[in-house]
Each structure stands twice: as structure tokens, then as C-alpha cells.
N, C-alpha and C positions, 0 to 999 in steps of 0.2 A: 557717581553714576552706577557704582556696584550693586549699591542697596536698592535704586530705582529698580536696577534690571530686573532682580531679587522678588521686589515688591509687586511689581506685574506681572509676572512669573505665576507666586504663590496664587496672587485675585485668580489668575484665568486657573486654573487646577481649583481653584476652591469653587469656581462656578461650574466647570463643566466637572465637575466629579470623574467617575469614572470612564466618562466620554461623553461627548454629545450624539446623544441619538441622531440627531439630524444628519451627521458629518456624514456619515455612511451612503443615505439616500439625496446627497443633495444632489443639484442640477450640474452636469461639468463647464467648463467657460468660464472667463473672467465677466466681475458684473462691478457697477460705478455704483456708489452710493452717496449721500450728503446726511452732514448733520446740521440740524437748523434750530435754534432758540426758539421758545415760547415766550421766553421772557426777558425784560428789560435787567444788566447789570455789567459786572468785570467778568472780563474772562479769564479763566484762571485752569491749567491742570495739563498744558501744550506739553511739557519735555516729559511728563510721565505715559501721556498717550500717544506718543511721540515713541518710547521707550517698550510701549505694548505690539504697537504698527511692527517695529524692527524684531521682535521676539518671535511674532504669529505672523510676520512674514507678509503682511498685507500693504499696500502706498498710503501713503499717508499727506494730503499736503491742507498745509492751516492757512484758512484766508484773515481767520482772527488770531493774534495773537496773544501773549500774556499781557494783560496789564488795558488792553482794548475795552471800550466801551460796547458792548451789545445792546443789539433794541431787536423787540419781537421780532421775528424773520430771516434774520442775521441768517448766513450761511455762515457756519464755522470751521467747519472742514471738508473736502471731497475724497471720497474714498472708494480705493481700487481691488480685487485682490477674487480669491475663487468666494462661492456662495457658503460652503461650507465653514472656511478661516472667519470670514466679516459677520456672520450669525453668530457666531459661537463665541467673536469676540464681543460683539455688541453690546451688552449688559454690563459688560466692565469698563470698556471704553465708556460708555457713556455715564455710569456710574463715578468714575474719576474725575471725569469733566464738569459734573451736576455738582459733585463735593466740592468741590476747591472753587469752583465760580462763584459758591453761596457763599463759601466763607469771604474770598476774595472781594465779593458784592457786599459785605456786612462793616469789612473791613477799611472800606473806602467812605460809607457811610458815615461811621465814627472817624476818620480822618479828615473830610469836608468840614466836619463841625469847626476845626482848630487847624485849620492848614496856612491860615494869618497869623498863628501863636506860636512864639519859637517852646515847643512843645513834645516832648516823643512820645507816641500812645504805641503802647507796648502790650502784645498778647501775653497770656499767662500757660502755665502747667495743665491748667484743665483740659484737656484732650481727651480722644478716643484711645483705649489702648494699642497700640500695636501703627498708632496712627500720626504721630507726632510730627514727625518728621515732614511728610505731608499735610498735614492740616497747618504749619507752622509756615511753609510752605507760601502756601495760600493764602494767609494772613499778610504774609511781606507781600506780593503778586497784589493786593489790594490796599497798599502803603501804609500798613502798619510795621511795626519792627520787634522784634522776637524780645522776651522774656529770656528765662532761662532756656534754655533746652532739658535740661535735668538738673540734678542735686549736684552734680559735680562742675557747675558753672560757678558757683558764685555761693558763700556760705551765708545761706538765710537764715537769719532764727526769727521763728515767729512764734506766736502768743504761747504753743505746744512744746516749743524746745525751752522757752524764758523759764516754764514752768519746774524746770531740771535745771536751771545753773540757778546757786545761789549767789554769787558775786561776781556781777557782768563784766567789769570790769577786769577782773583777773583773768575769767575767760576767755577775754579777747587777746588778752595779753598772750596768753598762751596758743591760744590756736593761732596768732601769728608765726609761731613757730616750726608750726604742723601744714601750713597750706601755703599750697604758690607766694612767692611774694609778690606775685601778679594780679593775686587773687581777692577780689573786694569780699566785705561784712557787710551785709543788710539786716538790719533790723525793724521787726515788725512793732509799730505802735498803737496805741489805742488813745491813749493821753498825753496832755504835755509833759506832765513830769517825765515821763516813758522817753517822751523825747529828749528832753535835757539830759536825762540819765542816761541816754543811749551814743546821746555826742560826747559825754565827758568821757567816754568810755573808751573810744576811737573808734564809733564804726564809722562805716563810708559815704552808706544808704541808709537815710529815715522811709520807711515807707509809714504814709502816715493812713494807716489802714483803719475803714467806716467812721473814718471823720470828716465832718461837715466845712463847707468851705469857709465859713468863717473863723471854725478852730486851723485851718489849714494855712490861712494869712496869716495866724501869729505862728506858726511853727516860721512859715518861708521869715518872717522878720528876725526872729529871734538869731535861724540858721545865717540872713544874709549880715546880722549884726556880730556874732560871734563863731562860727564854722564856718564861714566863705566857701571851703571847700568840699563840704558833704552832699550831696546829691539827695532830691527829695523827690518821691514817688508818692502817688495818693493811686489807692485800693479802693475798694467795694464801694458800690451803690452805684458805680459810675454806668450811666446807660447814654441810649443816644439824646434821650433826653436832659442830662444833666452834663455832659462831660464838656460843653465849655463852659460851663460856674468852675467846676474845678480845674480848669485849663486857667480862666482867669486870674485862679488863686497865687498864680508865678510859680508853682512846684517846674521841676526837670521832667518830669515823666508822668503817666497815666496809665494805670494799667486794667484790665479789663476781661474778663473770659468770656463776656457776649458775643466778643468779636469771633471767636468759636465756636462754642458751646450753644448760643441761643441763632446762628445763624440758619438759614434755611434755605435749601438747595434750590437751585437754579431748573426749569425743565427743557430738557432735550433731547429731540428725537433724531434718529435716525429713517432715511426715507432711500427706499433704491428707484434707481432713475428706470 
């Protein structure tokens, strides 16, 4: 909750800069306002606007909560507080709630495709800087399930790092040495041999990265005939239009940065009564 507080903190100072003109002149009295959707999706962004309310000091109460279904009209919150705090917070509050709903909304999308398939669709790294944490957030808030958080989750090596070890094998041998013994090896593939070479090797995770689902059923047979216990992930291309073919393929996992990256914010306004 530290970071949250942190996080709505910095937004409102980064929007009103040096102050808000308005604050000085505004009307005195407490005044009611509502925020209402324009648009159909999840609602996602409640405990960080929730976390702004209590900071600037304004009421706060949610008729929708995380994880709710919205449809045009939806009242999503009522809002109490002086004319100068609810202006000046407005653009942020609503800016948080528009963020995290799209993504939330994108993320439930590709989750409907495969929610009959014992399947986890998993967001990626690709994020906003300084944003992670919340847009990640909002991905889980619309039933996906997190990727890494960072480099210090889980020791990737992908096409970039393969490029710098010449004998994977040894490599892994040894960075077991060096990392959590908690701590899984993922390895990015392109081909099968990559993958064969990548289980003799001990990793944990094949991610079987821009391959087509029918190169991806022989990976799953190959792993379910000899590595029983390696978890297998499939990478790139995956959209909303393709990710139950590769759902079907039997892999553990799906992962995806549309669920963030390509999704698109939700609209909502603020209206005083």
C-alpha cells in the first residue's frame, strides 16, 4: 500500500504542477459528484482511486467494484468533498480508472477465449515505464496472471542472452549455483532442436517463442514423452484471434503483451450533481 500511496501522491503533483489555478478561486461548500462509463467492459483501478480519495482528502464510495462488468451508464462511483480537492483531483482519478479498466477489459477478452482450457495466459514485461506495477495490476483485475514482474523473478535467457553462452549446458549447471534454489530457468526457443537442447540441459521453462501450433504439439509430445516435468509456454503472434489454436496446442501457459500494450482505455466521465 506504501507504493500505492507514493504512486497517487506523485500523479496529483505531476498534474497540478505548481498549483491549481482554480483552487484559490473556487466556490466554498461541500459539492456531490458521479462518475459514469461511456463504455461497455471490467472495471479495474478501485484500491488506487480509493488510495487518491484518502490522500486529497475527498469521500469516496464505489458502486462498481474490481473485477465487475460495466455497460454504458454504469455509475461507478459517488463523490463527495470541497469544489476545489474533486477538480483538481479529477484528471487523475479518472485517468487511473480509464487505465486499468482497458487493460482489465483487454485482459478478460483474451481470458474468455480459453477459460474451458486448463490454461494460464500470462502478461509479459512490456509495460509503461514507471508503470508496472499497475498496469500488472489490472491485468490480474481482468483474469489474467502475471509474467515476471522483473529480471529478478525467474532467470530468462532468451534468443539475446543464448547469443553469449557457448555451452548451455554448463551454464545452467552453474548459475544453479548462483540463484535461489527456488528460482526456475526459462529458456527462450525458436526450434525444436533449441528445444531438445534446452531440456537435456535442465531448464525448467520451454518457452516456445513465434512458433506455430503445429510446431508446438510436437514440442508438448516430445516434453509430455520425455520431461514430464518442464513447463511449456508459447510467445508471440498470440492475439485474440489466435490464442485458442495455441491454447489447444496443450502447452501450461500463454503469454501475450497485447493484454497491455495493445489495449485501449475505457471512457469516463465525471458529472457534479
Amino acid at each position: 500500500m506504501i507504493n500505492i500511496k507514493k504512486f497517487v501522491k506523485n500523479a496529483i503533483i505531476e498534474d497540478n504542477g505548481r498549483g491549481d489555478l482554480f483552487y484559490d478561486v473556487a466556490p466554498k461548500g461541500r459539492f456531490t459528484a458521479k462518475v459514469i462509463t461511456k463504455d461497455d467492459g471490467i472495471f479495474a483501478g478501485e484500491i488506487y482511486a480509493k488510495a487518491l480519495a484518502k490522500t486529497e482528502k475527498f469521500e469516496c464510495r464505489f458502486l462498481k467494484h474490481d473485477g465487475d462488468k460495466l455497460k454504458k451508464g454504469d455509475v461507478i462511483a459517488k463523490l463527495e468533498g470541497k469544489a476545489s480537492i474533486l477538480l483538481s483531483s479529477e484528471r487523475t482519478f479518472l485517468n487511473m480508472l480509464q487505465h486499468a479498466s482497458g487493460i482489465a477489459t483487454m485482459a478478460n477478452r483474451f481470458v474468455s477465449q480459453v477459460e474451458d482450457l486448463e490454461v494460464a495466459l500470462l502478461d509479459t514485461r512490456k509495460t509503461r515505464p514507471q508503470l508496472r506495477d499497475f498496469e500488472k495490476y489490472a491485468s490480474r483485475v481482468g483474469g489474467a496472471r502475471n509474467h515476471r514482474l522483473g529480471l529478478d523473478d525467474c532467470l530468462m535467457l532468451k534468443d539475446t542472452h543464448l547469443r553469449t553462452i557457448k555451452d548451455l549446458k554448463s551454464f545452467i549447471k552453474d548459475a544453479r549455483k548462483r540463484i535461489s534454489w527456488v528460482t526456475k530457468i526459462e529458456i527462450e526457443c525458436e526450434t525444436f532442436v533449441q528445444v531438445k537442447e534446452s531440456m537435456e540441459a535442465g531448464a525448467d521453462i520451454i518457452m516456445c517463442d513465434n512458433m506455430v501450433p503445429e510446431q508446438i504439439k510436437e514440442v508438448v509430445e516430445f516434453r509430455n514423452k520425455n520431461y514430464p516435468n518442464v513447463l511449456l509456454e508459447a510467445s508471440g503472434n498470440i492475439s485474440l484471434s489466435t490464442v485458442r489454436d495455441f491454447a489447444l496446442t496443450g502447452v501450461d501457459a500463454l503469454s501475450s503483451g497485447s493484454i497491455i500494450h495493445q489495449a485501449t482505455w475505457l471512457d469516463f466521465s465525471m458529472k457534479f450533481d
